[in-house]
N, C-alpha and C positions, 0 to 999 in steps of 0.2 A: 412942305407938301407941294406938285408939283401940279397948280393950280389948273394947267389946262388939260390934263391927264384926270384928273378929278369933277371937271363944269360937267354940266349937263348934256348930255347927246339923245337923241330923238331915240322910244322905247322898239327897241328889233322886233321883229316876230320870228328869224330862226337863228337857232344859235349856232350851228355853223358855221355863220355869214355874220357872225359877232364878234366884237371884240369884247375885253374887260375892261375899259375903260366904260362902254356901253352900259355892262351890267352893273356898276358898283353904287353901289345906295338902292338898290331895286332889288326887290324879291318877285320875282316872277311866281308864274305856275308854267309847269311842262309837260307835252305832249309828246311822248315818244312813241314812235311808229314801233311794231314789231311783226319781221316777216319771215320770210324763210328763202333761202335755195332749193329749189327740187323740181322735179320733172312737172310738168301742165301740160304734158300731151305735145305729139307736134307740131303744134300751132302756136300756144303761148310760150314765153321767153320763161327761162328759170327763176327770178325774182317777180314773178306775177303778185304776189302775195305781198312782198315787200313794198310793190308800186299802188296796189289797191290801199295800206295803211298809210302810205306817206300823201297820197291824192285823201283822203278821208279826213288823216289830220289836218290838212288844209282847208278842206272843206268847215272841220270843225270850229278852228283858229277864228274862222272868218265869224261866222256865224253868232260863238261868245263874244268876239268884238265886237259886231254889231248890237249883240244886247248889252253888252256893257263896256263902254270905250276904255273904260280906267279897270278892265278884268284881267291883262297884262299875260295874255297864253303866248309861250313860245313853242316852237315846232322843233325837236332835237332832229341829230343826224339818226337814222334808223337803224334799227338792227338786224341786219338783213342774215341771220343765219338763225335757225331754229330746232326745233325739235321734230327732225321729217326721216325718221328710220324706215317708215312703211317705204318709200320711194327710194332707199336704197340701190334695187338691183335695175335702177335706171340710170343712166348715164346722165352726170353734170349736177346730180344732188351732191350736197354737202349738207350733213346733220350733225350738230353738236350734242344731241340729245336732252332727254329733260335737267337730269343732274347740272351738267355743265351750263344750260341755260336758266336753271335758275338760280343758280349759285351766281352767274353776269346779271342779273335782274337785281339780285339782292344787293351786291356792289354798285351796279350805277345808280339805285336807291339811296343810298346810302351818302355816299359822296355827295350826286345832285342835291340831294337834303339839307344841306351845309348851306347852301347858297340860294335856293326855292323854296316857297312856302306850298308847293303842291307838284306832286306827280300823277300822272295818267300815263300807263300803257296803252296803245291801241292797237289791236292784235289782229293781225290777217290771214292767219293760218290755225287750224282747227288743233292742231299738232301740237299747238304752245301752252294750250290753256292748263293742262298741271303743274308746267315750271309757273307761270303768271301767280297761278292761287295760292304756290306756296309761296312764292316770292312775296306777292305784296302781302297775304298774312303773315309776313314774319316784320316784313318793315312797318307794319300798322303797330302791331305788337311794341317793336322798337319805336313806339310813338310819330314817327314819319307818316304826314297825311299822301299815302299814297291809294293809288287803286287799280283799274282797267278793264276794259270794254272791249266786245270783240266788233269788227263787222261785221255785222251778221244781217242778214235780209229773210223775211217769211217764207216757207218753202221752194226755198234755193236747191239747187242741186249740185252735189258732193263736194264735185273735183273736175275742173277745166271743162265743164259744159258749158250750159246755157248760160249762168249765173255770171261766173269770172269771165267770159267770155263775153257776154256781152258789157262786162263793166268795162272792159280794157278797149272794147271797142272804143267807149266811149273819153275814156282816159288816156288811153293811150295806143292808138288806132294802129299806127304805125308800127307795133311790138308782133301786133296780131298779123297769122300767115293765114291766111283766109285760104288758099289752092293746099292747105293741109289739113282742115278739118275734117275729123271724121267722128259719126258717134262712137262713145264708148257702152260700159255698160250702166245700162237703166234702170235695175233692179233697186229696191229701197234700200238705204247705208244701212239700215239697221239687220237686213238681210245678206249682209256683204260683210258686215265684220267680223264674224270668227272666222271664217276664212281672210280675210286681212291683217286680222291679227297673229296666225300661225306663217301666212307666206307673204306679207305685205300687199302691194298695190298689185303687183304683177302677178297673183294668184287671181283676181277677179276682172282683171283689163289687159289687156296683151296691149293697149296704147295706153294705157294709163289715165285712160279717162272715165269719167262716172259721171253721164248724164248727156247730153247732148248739145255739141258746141254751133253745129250747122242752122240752128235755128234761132242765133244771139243776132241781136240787132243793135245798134248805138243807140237807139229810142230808147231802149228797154234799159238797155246799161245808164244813161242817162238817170231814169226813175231807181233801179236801183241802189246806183252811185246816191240820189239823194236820201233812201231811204238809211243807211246806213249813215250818213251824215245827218239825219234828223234825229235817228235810234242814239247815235254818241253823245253832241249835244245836250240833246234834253236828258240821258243819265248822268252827263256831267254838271249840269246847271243843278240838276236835283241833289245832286253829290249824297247817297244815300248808297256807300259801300256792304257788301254781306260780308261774314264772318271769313271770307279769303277774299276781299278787298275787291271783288265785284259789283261795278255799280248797276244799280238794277233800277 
């Protein structure tokens, strides 16, 4: 055995930026980002979603380690493609759909399994949550302690308003084109889906926005960014999965 390939190395927090020599003798738990390609209006960049879950698992990584230094959370590479058909007839989406993405949920489950003693999804796109539920209720099933949490903040609004908008201000400022905001529509989600559902996004927003981005401030994305890093956390620390592997 080839002893120095085998000694001990300092525990990573992403994997990545890991090697296997890092990981061997350790079972970690993993935090995988999951987000989407698709439109956010003219102002946010196409992976918005993807960069709110991968900022949030960081957020979260920190947090569990601080309450417990020997809790061993790594941050995986994200999966930045999702289930975003509604944002089709915009240019620069890429949708895998639900099938497709939960059939890759249920595989990197699976695999990662072998080698971690826990998985977490962390979901940043509204889009994903059927492939999520079915995916981790099946790897539960298949006894793999897996699960996953969305970001989600208390009356947020849709899609590339106020909410993502100001999170990214706050996250990543520089993604944001501020000389391109404009509102979208403001009407309730709940009043906007069967029409989204027959013609996607572009039947209820001719920008593709839903809610109001001119009014986002990095203050605000700030408090939200933590709200949703308090919301993950504390159901991960609680680890108390529903019957499709949501922790609640």
């Amino acid at each position: 055995m080839n002893s120095s390939y085998h000694r001990q190395v300092a525990f990573p927090s992403e994997l990545g930026n890991s090697t296997t020599r890092q990981l061997q003798g350790i079972s970690p738990a993993l935090l995988i980002p999951v987000g989407s390609t698709e439109q956010h209006g003219p102002h946010l960049p196409l992976d918005t979603d993807t960069r709110i879950a991968v900022a949030v698992a960081g957020g979260v990584a920190d947090r569990l380690a601080d309450a417990d230094p020997d809790s061993g959370w790594m941050i995986a590479p994200p999966i930045g493609y999702g289930a975003s058909g509604e944002h089709e007839s915009f240019s620069g989406t890429v949708s895998i759909g639900t099938a497709a993405l939960r059939l890759l949920l249920v595989e990197f489950g699976r695999s990662a399994a072998s080698w971690t003693r826990r998985l977490v999804f962390l979901n940043g796109h509204g889009g994903n949550v059927e492939a999520l539920a079915a995916a981790a209720a099946l790897l539960r099933y298949e006894g793999r302690d897996a699960g996953w949490c969305s970001c989600g903040v208390q009356n947020a609004d849709a899609h590339a308003g106020h909410t993502e908008t100001s999170v990214l201000l706050h996250i990543s400022p520089g993604g944001v084109r501020l000389e391109e905001m404009v509102p979208g529509n403001r009407a309730p989600l709940a009043d906007l889906l069967p029409a989204m559902r027959s013609g996607g996004m572009a039947a209820v927003s001719e920008v593709g926005v839903l809610g109001d981005p001119t009014t986002a401030t990095a203050a605000d994305g700030e408090r939200l960014y933590a709200e949703m890093v308090d919301g993950c956390a504390r159901r991960i620390a609680r680890w108390k999965p529903d019957r499709n592997g949501m922790l609640t």
